[in-house]
N, C-alpha and C positions, 0 to 999 in steps of 0.2 A: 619524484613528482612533488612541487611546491602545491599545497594544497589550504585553499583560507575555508573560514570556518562562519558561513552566514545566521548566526542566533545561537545561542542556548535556550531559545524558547521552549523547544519537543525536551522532553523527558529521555528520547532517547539520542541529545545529542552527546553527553559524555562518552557513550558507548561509541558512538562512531570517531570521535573522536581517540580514544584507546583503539579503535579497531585500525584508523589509519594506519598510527605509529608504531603498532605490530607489523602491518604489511611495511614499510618502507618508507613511508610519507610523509614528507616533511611539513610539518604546518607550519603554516608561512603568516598566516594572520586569522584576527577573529574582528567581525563587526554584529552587533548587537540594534536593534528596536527601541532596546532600554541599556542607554549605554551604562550606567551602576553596575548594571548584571554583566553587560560585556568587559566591561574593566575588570571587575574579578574573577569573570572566566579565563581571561588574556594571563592576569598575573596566574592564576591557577598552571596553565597551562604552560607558561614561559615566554608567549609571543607576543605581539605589538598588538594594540587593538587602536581600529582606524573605526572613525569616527562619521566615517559617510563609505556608505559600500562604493562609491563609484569611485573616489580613490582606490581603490582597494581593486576595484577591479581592473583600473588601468595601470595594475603593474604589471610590465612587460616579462616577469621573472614566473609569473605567477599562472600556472597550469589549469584548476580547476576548484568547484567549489562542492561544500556539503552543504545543505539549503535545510538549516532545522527552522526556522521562523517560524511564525501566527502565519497557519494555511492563507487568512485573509491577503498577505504579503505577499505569498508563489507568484503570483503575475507577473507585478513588478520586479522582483527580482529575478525571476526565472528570465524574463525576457531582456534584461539587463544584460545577465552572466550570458546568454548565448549572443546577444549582441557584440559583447567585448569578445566574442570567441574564444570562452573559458569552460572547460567539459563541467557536466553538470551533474552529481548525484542528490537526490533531492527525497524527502520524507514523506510518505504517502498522506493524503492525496494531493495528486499533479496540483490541482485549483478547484474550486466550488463551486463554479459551471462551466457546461461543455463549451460554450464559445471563448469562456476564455482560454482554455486546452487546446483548442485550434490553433489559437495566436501562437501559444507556445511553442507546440508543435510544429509548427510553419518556420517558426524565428530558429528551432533546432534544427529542423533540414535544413534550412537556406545558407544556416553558418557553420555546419559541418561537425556539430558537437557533438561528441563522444556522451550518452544519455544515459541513465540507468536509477531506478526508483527502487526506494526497500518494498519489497515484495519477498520478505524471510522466508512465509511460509512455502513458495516455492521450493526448499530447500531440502523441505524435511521426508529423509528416507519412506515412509508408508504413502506419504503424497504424490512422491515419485512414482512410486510402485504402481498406484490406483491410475495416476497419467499414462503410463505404459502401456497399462491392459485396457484405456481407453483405447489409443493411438493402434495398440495390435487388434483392435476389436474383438476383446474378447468378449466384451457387456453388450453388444447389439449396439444395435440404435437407442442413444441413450433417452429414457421418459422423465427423469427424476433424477435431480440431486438437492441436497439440503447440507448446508456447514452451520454448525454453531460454532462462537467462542464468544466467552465472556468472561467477566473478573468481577470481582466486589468494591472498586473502585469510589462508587457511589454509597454503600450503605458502612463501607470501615473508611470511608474520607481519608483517603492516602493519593489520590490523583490530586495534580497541582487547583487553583482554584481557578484558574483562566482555560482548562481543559471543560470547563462550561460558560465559557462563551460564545454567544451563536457571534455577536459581531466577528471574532477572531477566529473560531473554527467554522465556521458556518452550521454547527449542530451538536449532536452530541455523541449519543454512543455507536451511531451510525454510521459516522465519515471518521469517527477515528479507527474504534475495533470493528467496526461494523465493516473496513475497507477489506481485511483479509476476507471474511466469506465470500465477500463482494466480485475481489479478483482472482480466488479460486475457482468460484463459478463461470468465469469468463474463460478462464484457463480452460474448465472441464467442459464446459456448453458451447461456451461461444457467446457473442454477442446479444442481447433477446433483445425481443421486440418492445415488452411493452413492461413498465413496472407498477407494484400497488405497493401500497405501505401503510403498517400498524404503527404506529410510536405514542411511548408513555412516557409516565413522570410518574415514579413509583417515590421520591424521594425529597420532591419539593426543589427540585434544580429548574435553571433556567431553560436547559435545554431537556431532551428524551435522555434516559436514560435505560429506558428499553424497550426494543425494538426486532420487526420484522419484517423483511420485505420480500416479498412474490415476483419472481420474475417469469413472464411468459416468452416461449420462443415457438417462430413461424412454424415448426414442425409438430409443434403440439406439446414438447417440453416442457416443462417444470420445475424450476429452480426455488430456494427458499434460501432465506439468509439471516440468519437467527444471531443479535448479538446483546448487549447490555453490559452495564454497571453495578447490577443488585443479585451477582451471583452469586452464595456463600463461597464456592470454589470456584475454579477457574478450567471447565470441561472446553476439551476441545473434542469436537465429533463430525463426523462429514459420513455420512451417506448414496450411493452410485446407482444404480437400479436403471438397468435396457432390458432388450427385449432375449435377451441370451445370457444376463447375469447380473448378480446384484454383490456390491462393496460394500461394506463398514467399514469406518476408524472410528475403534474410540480408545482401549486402552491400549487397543492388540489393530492389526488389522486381519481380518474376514473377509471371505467370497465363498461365493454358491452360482457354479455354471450349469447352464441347462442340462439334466442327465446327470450331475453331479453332486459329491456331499458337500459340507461345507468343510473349507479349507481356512486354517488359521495358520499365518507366516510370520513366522516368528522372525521379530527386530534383524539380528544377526546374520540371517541370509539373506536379506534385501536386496545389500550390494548395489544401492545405487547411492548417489550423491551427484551434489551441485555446490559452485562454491559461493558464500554470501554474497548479499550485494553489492558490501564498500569493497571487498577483494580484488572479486568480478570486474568491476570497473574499472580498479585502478590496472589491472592486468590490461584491460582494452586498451589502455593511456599508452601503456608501456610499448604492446604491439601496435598499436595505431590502428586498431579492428573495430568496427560497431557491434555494440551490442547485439547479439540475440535474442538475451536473456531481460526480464526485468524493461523491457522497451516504452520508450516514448508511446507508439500504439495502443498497449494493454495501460500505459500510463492512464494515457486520454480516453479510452474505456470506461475505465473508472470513472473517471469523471461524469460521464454521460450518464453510469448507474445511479452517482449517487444523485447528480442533478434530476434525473428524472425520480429517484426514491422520495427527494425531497418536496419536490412540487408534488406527488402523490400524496404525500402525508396531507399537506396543505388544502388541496382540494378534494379529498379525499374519494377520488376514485384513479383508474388507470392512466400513467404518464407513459405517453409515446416516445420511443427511442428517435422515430422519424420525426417529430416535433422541434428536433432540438434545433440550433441554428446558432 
């Protein structure tokens, strides 16, 4: 699979980058926003660096693209690459509002591209486990979930200086780290209805740098989505709780079913797995299968969340999922 490479902007485009060329994949080229930076990722890397993506995208040799750019960017590019009918793997999140997720969405069915977004934590053995005994109902009807994750990004100054820009990510620790809780919760709830949103500036940045968002759904559920920049360490924890049993992760995972003690499953018998998302994808290429996993769908999901997180924060009271358009 001939595979070009749109930005070294995201932090995690070197990794996807190493992660192609372990699976198989040949990089075929690199185009940059800032071409200084694209040139020395190109010679980094050993490939040509094209100087306008639309060259780039109309080579007839050339299979698919990795989409790291300034989120501000996804639009346009994303609707580029499925135009040229080039499969797309792209950096979370889709775009910064739900209409423009539509468009995308629209432009990837219509041209038949093969789609897949990093969504990691889908991956990880206890998250799987906690999916499961959703899906088998073992937790009842679920009333409650809550994920945190967060890092020190903001108070040890190690995240780049353009990961606070609202013009180019559209926020701050919300739409970046704040996306995994984000589409956890969509994973484990479902869609909600309606969002509210806390966000601060513990730090004197441009954007939030810590943050909370409430997410309400039709049944009476309750989601939370806990993330930030000014964490001394970096906990990840998720929470499950229905009407028949309650989940932790935090170092270990836990449960407690109705009638029952509490049970702690230890890493090693899990036994579940999934495989990442540059893998994923490129495997789809190979068979010529749509995704399942990591989908356009839960893409533009996201999108909705954070767009409605962030008009909450804004006017600060509850943003309607049905509002969007």
């Amino acid at each position: 699979m001939n595979i070009a490479l749109l930005s070294a902007w995201h932090v995690h485009a070197n990794d996807y980058a190493r992660q192609l060329r372990a699976n198989g994949a040949n990089l075929f080229g690199v185009w940059d926003e800032e071409p200084e930076r694209g040139k020395k990722w190109a010679g980094e890397l050993g490939v040509p660096f094209y100087a306008d993506y639309r060259d780039l995208l109309k080579e007839p040799n050339l299979d698919g693209v990795v989409l790291c750019s300034a989120t501000s960017l996804h639009p346009e590019l994303l609707l580029a690459a499925a135009k040229a009918k080039k499969h797309i793997f792209t950096e979370k999140v889709l775009t910064l509002t739900a209409r423009d997720a539509y468009a995308v969405r629209d432009a990837i069915k219509e041209n038949g591209i093969l789609f897949t977004i990093s969504f990691p934590h889908q991956t990880n053995p206890r998250l799987l486990y906690a999916k499961q005994m959703i899906e088998e109902g073992k937790l009842g009807q679920l009333t409650y979930a809550r994920v945190r994750n967060c890092h020190s990004g903001s108070i040890r100054n190690w995240l780049p200086p353009h990961f606070y820009s609202k013009e180019q990510c559209g926020g701050g620790a919300m739409i970046d780290l704040g996306a995994h809780p984000m589409y956890l919760l969509n994973w484990f709830l479902g869609r909600p209805a309606r969002i509210s949103s806390c966000f601060t500036n513990a730090t004197d940045r441009p954007v939030e740098d810590n943050a909370v968002s409430l997410l309400e759904y039709e049944n009476g559920a309750i989601g939370v989505s806990e993330t930030g920049f000014v964490s001394l360490t970096d906990p990840f924890e998720a929470e499950i709780s229905g009407t028949r049993g309650y989940l932790k992760i935090d170092r270990t995972l836990s449960y407690c079913l109705e009638g029952g003690d509490w049970v702690t499953v230890p890493d090693e018998s899990i036994g579940l797995s999934r495989p990442l998302p540059i893998p994923y994808w490129l495997s789809c290429m190979e068979k010529g299968e749509t995704p399942v996993y990591y989908t356009i769908d839960e893409a533009v999901t996201l999108s909705e969340m954070m767009d409605c997180a962030y008009r909450s924060s804004a006017s600060g009271r509850f943003a309607e999922l049905s509002d969007l358009s």
